[in-house]
C-alpha positions in Angstrom: 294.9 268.4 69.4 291.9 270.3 68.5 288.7 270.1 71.2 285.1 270.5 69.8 282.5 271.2 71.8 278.7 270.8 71.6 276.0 270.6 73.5 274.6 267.1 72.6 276.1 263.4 72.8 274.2 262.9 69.2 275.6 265.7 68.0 278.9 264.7 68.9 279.2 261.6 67.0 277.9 262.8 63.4 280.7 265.8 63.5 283.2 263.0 64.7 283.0 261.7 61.2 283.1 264.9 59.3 286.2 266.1 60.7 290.1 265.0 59.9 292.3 262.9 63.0 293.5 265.2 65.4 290.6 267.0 66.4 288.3 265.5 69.1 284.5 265.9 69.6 282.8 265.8 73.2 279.3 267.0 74.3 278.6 269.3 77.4 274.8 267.1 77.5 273.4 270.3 77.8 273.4 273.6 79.9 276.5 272.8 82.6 275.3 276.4 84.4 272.0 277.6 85.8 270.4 279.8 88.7 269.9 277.7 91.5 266.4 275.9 92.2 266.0 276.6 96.2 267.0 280.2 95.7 265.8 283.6 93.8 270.1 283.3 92.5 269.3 286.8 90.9 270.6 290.3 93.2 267.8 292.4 93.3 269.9 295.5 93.2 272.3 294.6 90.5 270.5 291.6 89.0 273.5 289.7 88.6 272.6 286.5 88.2 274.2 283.7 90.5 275.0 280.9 88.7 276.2 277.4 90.0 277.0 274.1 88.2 274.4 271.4 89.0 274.9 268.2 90.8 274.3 266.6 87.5 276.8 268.5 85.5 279.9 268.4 87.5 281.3 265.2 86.5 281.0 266.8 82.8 282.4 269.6 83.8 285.3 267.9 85.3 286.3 265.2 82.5 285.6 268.5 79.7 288.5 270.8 81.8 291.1 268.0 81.9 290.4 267.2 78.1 290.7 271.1 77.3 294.0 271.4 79.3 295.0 269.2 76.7 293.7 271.0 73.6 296.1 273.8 71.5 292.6 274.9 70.4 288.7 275.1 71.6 286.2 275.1 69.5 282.5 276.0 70.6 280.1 274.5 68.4 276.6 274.9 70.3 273.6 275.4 68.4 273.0 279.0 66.3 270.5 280.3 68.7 270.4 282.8 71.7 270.3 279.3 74.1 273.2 278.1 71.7 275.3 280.9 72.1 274.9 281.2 76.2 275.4 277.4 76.5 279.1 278.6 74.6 279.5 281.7 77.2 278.8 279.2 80.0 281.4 276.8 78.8 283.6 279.5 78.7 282.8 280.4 82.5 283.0 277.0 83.8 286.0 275.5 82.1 287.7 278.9 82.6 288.9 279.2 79.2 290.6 282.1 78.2 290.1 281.8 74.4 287.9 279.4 72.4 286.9 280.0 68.9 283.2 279.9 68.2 281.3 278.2 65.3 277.8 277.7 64.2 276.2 276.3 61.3 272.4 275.5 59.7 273.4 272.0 58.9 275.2 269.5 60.1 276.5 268.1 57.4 280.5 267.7 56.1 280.2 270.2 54.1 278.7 273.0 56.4 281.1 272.0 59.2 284.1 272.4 56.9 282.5 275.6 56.3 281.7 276.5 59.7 285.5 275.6 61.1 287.3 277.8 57.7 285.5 280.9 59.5 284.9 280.7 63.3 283.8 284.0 65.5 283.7 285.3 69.1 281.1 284.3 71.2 278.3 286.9 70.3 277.7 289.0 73.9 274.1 290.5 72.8 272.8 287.2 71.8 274.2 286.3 75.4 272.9 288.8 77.1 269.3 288.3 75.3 269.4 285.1 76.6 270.2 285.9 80.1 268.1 288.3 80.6 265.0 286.3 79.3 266.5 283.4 82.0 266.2 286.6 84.5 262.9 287.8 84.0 261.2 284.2 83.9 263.1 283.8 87.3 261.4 286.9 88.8 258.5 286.8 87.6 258.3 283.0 88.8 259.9 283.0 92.3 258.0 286.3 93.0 254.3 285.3 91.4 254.3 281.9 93.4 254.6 282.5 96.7 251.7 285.3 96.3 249.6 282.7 94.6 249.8 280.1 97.7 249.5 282.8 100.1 246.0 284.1 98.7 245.1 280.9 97.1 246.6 278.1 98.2 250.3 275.9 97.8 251.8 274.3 95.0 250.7 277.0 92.3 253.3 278.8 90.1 253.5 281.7 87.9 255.4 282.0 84.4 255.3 285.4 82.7 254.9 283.7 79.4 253.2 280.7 80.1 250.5 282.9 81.9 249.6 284.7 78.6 249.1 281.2 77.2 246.7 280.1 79.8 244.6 283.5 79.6 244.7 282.8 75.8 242.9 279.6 76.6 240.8 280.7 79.4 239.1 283.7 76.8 238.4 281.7 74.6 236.6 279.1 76.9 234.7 282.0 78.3 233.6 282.9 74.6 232.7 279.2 74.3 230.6 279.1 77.8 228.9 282.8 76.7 228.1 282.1 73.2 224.5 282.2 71.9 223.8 280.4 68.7 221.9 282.6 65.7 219.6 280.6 63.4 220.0 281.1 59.6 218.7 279.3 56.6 220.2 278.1 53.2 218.2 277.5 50.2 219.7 274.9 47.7 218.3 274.2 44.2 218.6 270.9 42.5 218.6 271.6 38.3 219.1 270.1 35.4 219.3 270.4 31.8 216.3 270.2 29.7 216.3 267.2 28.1 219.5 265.7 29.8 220.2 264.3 32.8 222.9 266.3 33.9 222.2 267.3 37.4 223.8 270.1 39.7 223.3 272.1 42.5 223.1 275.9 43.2 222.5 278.2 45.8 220.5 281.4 46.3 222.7 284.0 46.0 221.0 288.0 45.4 217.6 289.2 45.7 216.4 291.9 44.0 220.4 292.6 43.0 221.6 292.7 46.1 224.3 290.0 47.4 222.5 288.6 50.6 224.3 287.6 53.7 224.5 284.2 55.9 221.6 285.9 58.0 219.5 287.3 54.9 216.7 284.5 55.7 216.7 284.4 59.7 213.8 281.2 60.4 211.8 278.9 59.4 208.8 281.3 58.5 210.9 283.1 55.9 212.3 280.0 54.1 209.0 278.9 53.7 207.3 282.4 52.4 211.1 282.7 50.0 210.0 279.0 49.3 206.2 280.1 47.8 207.8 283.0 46.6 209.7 281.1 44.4 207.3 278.7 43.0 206.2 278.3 39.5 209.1 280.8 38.8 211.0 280.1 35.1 214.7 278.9 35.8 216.9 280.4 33.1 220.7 280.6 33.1 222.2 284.7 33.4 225.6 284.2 32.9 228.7 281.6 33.0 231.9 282.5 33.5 234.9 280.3 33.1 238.3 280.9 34.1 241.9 279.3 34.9 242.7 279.1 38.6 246.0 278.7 40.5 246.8 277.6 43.7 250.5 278.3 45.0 252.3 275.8 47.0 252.9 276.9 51.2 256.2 278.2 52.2 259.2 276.0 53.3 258.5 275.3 57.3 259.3 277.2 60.0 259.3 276.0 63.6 255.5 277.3 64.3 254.2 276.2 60.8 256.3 272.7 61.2 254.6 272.2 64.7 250.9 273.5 63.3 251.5 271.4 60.3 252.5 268.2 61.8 249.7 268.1 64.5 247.4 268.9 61.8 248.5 265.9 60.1 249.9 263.2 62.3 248.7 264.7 65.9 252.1 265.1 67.2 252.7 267.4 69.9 254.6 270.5 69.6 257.1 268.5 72.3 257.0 265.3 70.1 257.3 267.3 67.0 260.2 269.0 68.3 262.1 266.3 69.7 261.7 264.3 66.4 263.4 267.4 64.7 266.2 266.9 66.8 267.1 263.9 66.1 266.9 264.3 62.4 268.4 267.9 62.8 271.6 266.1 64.9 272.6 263.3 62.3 271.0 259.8 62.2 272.4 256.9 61.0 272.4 255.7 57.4 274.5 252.8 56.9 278.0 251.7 57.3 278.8 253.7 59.8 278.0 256.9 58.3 275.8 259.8 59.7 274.4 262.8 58.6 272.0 265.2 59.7 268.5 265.2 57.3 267.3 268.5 58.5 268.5 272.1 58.9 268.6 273.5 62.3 264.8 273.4 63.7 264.1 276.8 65.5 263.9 279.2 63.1 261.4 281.6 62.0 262.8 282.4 58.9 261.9 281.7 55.1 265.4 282.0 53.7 266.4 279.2 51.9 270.3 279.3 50.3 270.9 279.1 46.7 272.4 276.3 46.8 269.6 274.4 48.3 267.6 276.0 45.4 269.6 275.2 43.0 269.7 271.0 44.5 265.7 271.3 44.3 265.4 272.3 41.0 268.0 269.2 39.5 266.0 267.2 41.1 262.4 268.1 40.3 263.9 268.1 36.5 265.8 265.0 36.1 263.1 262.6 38.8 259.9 264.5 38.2 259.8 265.8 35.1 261.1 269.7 33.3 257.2 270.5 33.5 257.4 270.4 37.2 260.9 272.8 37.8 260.6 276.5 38.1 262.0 278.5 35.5 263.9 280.8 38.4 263.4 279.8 42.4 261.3 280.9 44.2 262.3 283.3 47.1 260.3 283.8 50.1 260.2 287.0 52.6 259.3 286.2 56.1 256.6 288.1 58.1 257.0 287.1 61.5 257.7 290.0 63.8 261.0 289.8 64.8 262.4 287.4 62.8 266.0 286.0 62.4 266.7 286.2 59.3 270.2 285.2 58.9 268.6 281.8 60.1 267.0 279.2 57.2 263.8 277.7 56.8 263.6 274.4 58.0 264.5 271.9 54.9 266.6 268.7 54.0 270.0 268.7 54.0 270.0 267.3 50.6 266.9 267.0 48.3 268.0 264.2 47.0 267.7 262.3 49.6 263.9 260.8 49.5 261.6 259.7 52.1 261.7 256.3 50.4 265.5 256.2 50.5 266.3 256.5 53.9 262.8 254.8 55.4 265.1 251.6 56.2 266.8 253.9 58.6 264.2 256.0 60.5 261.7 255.0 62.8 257.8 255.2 62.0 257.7 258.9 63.1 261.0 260.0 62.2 260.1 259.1 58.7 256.4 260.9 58.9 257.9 264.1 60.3 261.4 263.6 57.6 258.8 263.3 54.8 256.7 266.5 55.9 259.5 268.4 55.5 261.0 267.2 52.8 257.4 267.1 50.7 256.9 271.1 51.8 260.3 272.4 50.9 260.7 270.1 47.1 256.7 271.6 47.0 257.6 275.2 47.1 260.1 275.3 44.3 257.6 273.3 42.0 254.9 275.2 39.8 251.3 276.2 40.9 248.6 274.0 40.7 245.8 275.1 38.0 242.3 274.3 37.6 239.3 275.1 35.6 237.1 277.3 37.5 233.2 277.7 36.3 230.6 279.6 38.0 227.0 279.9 36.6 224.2 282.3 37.8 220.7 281.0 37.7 217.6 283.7 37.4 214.4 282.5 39.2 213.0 286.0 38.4 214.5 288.1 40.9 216.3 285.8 42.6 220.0 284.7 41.9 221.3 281.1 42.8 224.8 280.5 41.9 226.8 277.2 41.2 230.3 276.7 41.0 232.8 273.8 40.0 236.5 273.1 39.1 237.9 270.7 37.5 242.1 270.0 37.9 244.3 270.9 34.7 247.6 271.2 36.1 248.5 268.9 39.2 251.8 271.1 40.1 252.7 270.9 43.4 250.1 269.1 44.4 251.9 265.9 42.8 254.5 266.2 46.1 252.4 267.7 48.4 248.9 266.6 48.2 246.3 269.1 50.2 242.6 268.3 50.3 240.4 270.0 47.4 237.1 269.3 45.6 236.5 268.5 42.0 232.9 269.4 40.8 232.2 269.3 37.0 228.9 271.4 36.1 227.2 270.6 32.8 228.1 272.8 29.7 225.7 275.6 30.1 225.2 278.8 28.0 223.5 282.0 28.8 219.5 281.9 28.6 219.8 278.3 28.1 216.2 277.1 30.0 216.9 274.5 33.3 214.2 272.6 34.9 213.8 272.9 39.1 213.9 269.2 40.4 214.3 270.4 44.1 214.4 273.0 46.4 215.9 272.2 49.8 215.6 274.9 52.4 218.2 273.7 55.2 218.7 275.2 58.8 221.5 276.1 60.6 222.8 277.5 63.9 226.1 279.8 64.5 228.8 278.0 66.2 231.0 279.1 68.4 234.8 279.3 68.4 236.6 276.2 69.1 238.9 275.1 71.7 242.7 275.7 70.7 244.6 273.2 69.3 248.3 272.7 70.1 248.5 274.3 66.5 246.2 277.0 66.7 247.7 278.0 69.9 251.3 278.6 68.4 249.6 280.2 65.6 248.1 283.0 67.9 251.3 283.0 70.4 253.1 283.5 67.0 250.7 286.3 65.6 250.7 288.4 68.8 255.4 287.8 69.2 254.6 286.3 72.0 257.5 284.1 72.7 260.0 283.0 70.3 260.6 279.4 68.0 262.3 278.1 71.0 259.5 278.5 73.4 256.7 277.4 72.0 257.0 273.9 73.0 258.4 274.0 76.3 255.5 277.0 77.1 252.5 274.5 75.6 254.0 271.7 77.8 254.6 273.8 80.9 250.6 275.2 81.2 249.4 271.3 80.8 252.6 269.7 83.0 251.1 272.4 86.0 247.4 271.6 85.4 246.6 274.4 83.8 245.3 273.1 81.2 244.2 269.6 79.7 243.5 268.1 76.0 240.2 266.8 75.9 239.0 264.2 73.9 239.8 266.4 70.9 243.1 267.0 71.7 241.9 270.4 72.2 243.0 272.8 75.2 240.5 273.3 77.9 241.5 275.2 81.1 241.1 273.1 84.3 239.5 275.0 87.3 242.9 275.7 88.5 244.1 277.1 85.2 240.8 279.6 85.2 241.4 280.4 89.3 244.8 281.5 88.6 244.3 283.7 85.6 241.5 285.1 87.5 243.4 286.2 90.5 246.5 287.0 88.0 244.5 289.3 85.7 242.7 291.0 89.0 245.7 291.9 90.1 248.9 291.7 88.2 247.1 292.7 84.4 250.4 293.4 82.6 252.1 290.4 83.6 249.3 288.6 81.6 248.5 291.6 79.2 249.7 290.2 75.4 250.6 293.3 74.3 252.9 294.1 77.3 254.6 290.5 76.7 255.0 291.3 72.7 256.8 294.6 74.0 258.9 292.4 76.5 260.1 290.0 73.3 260.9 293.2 71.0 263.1 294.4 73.8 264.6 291.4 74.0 265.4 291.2 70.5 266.8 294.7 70.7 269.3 293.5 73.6 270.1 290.5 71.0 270.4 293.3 68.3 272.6 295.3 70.9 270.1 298.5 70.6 269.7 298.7 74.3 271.4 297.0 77.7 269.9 293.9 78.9 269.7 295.5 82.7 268.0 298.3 81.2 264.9 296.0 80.4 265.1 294.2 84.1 264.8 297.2 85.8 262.3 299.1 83.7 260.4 295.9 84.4 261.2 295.0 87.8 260.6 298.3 89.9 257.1 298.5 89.2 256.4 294.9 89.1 258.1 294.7 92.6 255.9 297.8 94.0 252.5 296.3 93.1 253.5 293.2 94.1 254.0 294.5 97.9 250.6 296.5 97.7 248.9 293.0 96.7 250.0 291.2 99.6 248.4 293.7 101.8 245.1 294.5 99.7 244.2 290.8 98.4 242.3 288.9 100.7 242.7 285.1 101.0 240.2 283.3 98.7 238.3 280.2 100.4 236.8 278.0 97.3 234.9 275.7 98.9 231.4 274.3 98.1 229.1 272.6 101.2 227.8 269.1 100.4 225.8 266.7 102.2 228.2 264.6 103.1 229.8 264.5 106.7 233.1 263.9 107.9 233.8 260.2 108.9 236.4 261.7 111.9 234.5 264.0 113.2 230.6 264.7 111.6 230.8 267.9 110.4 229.9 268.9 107.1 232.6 268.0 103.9 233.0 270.5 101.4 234.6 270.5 97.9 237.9 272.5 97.3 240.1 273.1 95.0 243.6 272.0 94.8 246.4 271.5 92.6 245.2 268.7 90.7 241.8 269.7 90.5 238.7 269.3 93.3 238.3 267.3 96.5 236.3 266.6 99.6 237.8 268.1 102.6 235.9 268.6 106.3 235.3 272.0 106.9 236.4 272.0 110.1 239.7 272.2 109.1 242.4 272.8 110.3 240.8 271.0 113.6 239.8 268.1 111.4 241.8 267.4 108.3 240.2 264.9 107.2 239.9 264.5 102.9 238.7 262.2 100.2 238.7 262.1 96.6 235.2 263.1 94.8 233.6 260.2 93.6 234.2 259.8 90.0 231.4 260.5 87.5 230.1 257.6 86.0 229.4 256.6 81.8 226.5 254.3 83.2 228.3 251.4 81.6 229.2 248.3 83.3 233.1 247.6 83.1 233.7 245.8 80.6 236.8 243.5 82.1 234.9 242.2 85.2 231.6 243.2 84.7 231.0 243.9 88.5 232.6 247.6 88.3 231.1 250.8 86.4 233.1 253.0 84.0 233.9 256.1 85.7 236.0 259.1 84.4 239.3 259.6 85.8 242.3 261.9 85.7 245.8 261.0 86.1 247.8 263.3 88.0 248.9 265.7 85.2 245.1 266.1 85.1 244.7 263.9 81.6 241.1 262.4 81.4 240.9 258.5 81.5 238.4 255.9 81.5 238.8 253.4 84.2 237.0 251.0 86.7 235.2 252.1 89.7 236.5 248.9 91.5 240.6 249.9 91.0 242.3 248.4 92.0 240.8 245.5 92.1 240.2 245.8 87.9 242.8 247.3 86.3 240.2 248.6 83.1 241.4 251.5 81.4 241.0 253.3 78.3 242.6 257.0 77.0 239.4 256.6 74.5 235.3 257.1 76.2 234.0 253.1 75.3 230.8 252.6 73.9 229.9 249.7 75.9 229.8 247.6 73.3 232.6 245.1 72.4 234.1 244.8 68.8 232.4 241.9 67.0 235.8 241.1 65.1 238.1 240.8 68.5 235.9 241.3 71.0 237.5 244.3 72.5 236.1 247.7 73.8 234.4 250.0 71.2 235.7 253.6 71.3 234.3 256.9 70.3 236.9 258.9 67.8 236.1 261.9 66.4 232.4 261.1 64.6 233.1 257.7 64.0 233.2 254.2 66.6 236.4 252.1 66.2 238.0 249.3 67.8 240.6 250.3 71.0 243.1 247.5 69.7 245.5 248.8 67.7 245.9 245.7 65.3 242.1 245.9 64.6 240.6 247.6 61.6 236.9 247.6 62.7 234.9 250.7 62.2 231.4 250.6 62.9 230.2 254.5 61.7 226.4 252.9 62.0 227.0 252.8 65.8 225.2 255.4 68.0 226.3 256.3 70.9 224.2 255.2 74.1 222.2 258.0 76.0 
């Protein structure tokens, strides 16, 4: 009997029907080793790690060694990543295996397992030890940076060496937010039109005097009005047209960064619900009769390679169901600029482009079918021609001023038939040079700078991705971590905002410990990391260039930092014993506590801030903001829990006059909160 053995119970079953009788498939459900939880399980001298089998993994363990005493032959078939390939090593160590052959594969489909099991391999030791020593230096970094942080700040805090860069990504950029000052500018807009038509178009004032003028060129009010006079009884005459063929190429197949920025773009999934979504359709779903197949190539990749004969499956079937116009001559190849990128991996794609959205829909759930169709739409996308339009652009002389108009008009849908992406069609009147144009209008309009916005889930791997921090497998499980430890929280946006927490931390970690959060240090971390996987340089050559210093400062900190109090006075006194209450700060944010603790240890909740609104369940009650424990904002009842009102969306007040349920605020718009009702009500305003 031949033994297979994967990491995942899914996994399991759509291999069971790819492969012949005789060979068995069972799942390990995971990692069966890991350092332990209640101790550092690293040496400090050797760093050795000390591994153990969890509680929850020993049964596993147990039924997996009597099944391969049976076995002539082991197969490891773990995923094709560093975590893959230690998950294989780890079997190895806990089933004390002497030999097992090793397989990996992009797909899983028959024919890349047949594939995969013609030409099996060792287990890869510098893809091992990349692993481990990532495992390593989380570990150190983490068991070390905690216990400083409740010492000088207070308990329940915790340290990550990448998750930290994330956080003081986020915290930056709120500071920018907090610090910006918005600059005034002003636009001039022209409303024309043919002499004796009535075509109408717009253009804007573009050059003065020949020179190309910026966003700031008129500052206030004061100068759009003297440009305004300045401009008066001036002769409109067209200068120049220019017309020209545009193309717009379609995006690259996805990676894991792109697929995660893409689909929260688009369907506001998570990078965690994106990513668990690709699992499943990356381990094999169910199509009918009994037969399974994985839709997806494997989904943490940053590469853009794509094999030929995926190429070669795109381009039949953009000829014979799309039409010849819409196949490319030759494919077309993409080169990957991610630093550090694997690029014996693939870019994420289907299985079989063939294999439609529509034809499979009876056999996906609502959001396995979304993220299924994403990817299949980008990949049959970029093997289809570009999209071409009609491009115009007229100048307009008002003596020596310049306003320019521009429009397109769509010749060639291309791509764009797959994978529609938002563009604007303008169609400007046939014009020809010194043709005269009658002024109906000129609009001076103000405006004020903005300042950055808060990340998004996207934007955030975007940046991680830019700077190599991290790696496809991370991104997720880092963007989770930071809001899972209250770090950070989506706000009504879904866009990051650091708690206090998350800013009191990075403070005190950026005081003190600078390179631990510095991004370029982390990038450096990852490239040495790659170069263990690459086998370049030893894995405990990285820990202990790291750890030594790390280790030293660490000891001077815990002499030279003082405790830090946060505590604000209020007027409120203690019911236990009278003394003043004060607000601190703990792990889930702020609280009343007596300040003459730790005599008195008396504490209370701060009173929620209220919308002014009465509830609108029992009308007694106010609507008051609340967070739940992972420090998510809410809308709830001040009577809980008496009323049991609650809404993820801020209410209007108002009730929907279709179904009578709460009004919500989304975005720019007021909707109804119930899901089956349609009502949008963008006349609305929201109460003061």
């Amino acid at each position: 009997m031949k033994l297979i053995i994967v990491e995942s119970p899914t996994k399991a079953r759509t291999i069971s029907g790819f492969v012949p009788k005789g060979i068995k498939v069972l799942s390990s459900y995971g990692h069966i080793r890991d350092l332990p939880k209640s101790t550092l399980g690293i040496d400090e001298e050797s760093f050795e790690p000390k591994y153990i089998i969890p509680t929850r993994a020993r049964k596993t363990v147990n039924e997996l060694k009597k099944e391969a005493k049976k076995a002539d032959e082991i197969i490891l078939a773990t995923d094709e990543d560093r975590e893959g390939e230690a998950i294989a090593w780890h079997l190895m160590q806990a089933l004390d295996l002497k030999k097992a052959d090793r397989i990996v594969f992009h797909e899983i489909t028959k024919k890349a397992i047949e594939e995969a099991l013609s030409g099996p391999r060792k287990i890869d030791l510098k893809l091992v030890d990349a692993q481990q020593a990532r495992r390593i230096l989380d570990r150190l970094v983490g068991y070390k940076l905690s216990p400083f942080l409740w010492k000088k700040l207070y308990r329940g805090l915790s340290a990550g060496r990448v998750q930290s860069v994330a956080v003081r990504v986020i915290v930056e950029r709120e500071r920018e937010i907090q610090s910006f000052k918005p600059e005034e500018y002003w636009t001039l807009t022209a409303l024309l039109k043919k002499e004796n038509s009535e075509e109408k178009f717009e253009a804007h004032l573009f050059k003065k005097d020949g020179e190309t003028l910026d966003k700031f060129a008129i500052k206030d009010e004061g100068e759009a009005k003297k440009t305004l006079k300045d401009l008066e009884k001036k002769d409109w005459v067209v200068g120049s047209v220019e017309k020209k063929e545009v193309t717009k190429n379609p995006p690259v197949p996805f990676t894991t960064s792109t697929l995660q920025q893409e689909a929260f773009r688009r369907m506001g999934f998570t990078a965690k619900q994106t990513m668990l979504l690709a699992q499943q359709l990356y381990e094999g779903m169910e199509l009918g009769e009994g037969a399974s197949s994985g839709l997806i190539t494997y989904m943490r990749t940053d590469s853009l390679n794509v094999s030929e004969e995926a190429l070669a499956q795109a381009k039949d079937f953009l000829e014979t169901e799309v039409g010849k116009n819409y196949a490319l001559a030759s494919p077309r190849r993409f080169k990957t600029k991610t630093k550090g990128a694997q690029e014996a991996h693939e870019a994420i794609r289907p299985t079989d482009p063939k294999r439609t959205p529509d034809s499979i829909k009876d056999f996906l759930n609502a959001r396995q079918l979304k993220l299924y169709s994403l990817i299949w739409k980008r990949f049959i996308a970029s093997q289809m021609p570009a999209a071409i339009f009609n491009a115009k652009t007229v100048d307009i002389e008002a003596d020596n001023y310049i306003f320019r108009a521009t429009g397109q008009t769509m010749k060639f849908d291309g791509f764009l038939k797959i994978y529609p992406l938002k563009f604007s069609e303008a169609e400007l009147p046939e014009l020809s040079a010194k043709e005269k144009l009658e002024l109906l209008k000129l609009e001076p309009g103000q405006h004020f700078t903005e300042p950055p916005p808060r990340y998004t889930e996207a934007s955030l791997v975007k940046i991680l991705e830019k700077n190599g921090i991290g790696r496809p497998s991370t991104y997720a499980p880092i963007i989770s971590t930071i809001q899972e430890r209250n770090y950070v929280l989506r706000d009504d946006k879904k866009r990051l905002a650091p708690t206090e927490v998350g800013f009191t931390v990075n403070d005190m970690l950026v005081q003190n410990f600078p390179e631990i959060v510095d991004i370029q240090f982390t990038a450096k971390m990852e490239q040495e990391l790659d170069e263990i996987a690459d086998g370049d340089i030893p894995w405990k050559n990285v820990i202990k260039g790291f750890y030594g210093p790390f280790l030293k400062n660490l000891t001077e900190k815990y002499e030279k930092v003082e405790k830090q109090d946060f505590q604000e006075t209020t007027d409120e006194k203690c019911e236990k014993c009278g003394k003043p209450m004060v607000i601190k700060r703990g792990r889930f944010g702020r609280f009343m506590a007596c300040s003459g603790f730790p005599d008195c240890k008396s504490t209370k909740p701060l009173p929620p801030v209220s919308l002014n609104l009465k509830c609108l369940k029992c009308h007694e009650g106010e609507i008051v903001e609340r967070q739940t424990k992972r420090g998510k904002m809410f809308y709830g009842c001040s009577l809980w829990p008496k009323c049991d009102f609650a809404l993820w969306l801020k209410p209007t007040g108002d009730t929907c006059p279709e179904c009578s349920s709460p009004l919500v605020y989304v975005k720019d718009k007021i909707k109804c909160s119930s899901k089956s009702c349609t009502f949008e009500g963008k006349e609305l305003k929201p109460k003061v």
